[in-house]
KOLLO-870646 format. One record per residue (C-alpha): residue in one letter; chain; residue number from 1; y, z, x. Coordinates in pm, 1 decimal. Each point is the difference from the previous one (the first is absolute). Layout:
N
- resn_chain_resi_c2_c3_c1
- a_A_NUM_Y_Z_X .
...
This chain:
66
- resn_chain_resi_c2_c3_c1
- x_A_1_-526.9_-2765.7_300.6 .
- x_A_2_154.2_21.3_345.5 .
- x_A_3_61.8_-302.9_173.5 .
- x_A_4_-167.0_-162.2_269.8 .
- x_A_5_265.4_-134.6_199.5 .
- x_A_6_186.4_170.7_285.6 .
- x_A_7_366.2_44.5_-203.8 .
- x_A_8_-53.9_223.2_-353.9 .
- x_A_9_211.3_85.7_-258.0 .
- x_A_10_110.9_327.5_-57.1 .
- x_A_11_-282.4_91.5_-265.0 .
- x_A_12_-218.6_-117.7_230.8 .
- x_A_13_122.2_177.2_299.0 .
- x_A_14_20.6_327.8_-269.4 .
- x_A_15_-362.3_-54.5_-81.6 .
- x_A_16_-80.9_25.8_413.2 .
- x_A_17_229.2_281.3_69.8 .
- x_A_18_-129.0_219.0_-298.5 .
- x_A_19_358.6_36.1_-116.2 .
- x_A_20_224.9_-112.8_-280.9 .
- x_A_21_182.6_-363.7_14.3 .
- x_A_22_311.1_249.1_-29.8 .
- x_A_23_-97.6_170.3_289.5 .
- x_A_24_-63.8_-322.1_260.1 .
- x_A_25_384.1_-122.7_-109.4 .
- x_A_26_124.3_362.7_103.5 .
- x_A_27_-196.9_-17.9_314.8 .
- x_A_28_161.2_-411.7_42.1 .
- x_A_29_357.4_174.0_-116.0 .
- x_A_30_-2.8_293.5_236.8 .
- x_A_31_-155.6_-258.7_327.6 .
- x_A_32_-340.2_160.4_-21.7 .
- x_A_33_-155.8_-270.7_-19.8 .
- x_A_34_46.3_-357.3_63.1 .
- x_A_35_26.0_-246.3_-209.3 .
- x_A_36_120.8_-379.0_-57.2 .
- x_A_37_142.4_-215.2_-296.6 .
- x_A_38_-140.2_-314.2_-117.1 .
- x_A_39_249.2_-268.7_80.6 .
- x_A_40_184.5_-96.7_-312.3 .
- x_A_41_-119.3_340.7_-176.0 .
- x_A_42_80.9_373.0_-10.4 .
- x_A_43_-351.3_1.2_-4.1 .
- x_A_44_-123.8_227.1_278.7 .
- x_A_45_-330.3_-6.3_202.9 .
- x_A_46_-169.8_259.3_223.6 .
- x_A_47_-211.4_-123.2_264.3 .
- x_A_48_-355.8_162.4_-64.3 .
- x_A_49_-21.7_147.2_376.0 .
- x_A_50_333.4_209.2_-106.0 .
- x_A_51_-165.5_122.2_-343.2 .
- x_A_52_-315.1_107.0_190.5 .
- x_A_53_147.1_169.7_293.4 .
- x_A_54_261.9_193.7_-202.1 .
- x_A_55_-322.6_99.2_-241.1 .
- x_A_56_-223.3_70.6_307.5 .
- x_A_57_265.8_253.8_144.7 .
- x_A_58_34.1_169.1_-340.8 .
- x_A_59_-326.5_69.7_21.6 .
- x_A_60_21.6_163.6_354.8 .
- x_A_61_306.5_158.6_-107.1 .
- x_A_62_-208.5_161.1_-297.6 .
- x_A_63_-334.2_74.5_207.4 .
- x_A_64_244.8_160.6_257.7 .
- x_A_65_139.6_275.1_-291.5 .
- x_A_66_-311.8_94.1_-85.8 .
């Protein structure tokens, strides 16, 4: 179940994107896409905006190649 708050977890943000949980920490790794750690954690978050606007220009991106 994806979250409802603003900040998800990387599953979560996977689950949005249409990608792998691998995937969103190479796309954190390589500065793709931003993301933040929860204070006293390693525990990363992905603000929900970022997960839908990197999935919505995949989907241009795509629609575009065809």
């Amino acid at each position: 179940m994806v979250g409802d708050g603003t900040l998800l977890t990387t599953g979560e943000a996977a689950t949005i994107m249409r990608v792998s949980k691998s995937t969103v920490h190479k796309l954190i790794r390589t500065k793709q896409i931003a993301a933040t750690t929860v204070p006293g954690s390693t525990h990363l978050r992905i603000a929900r905006k970022v997960a839908e606007d990197w999935r919505d220009r995949m989907d241009r991106e795509t629609a575009g190649d065809a």
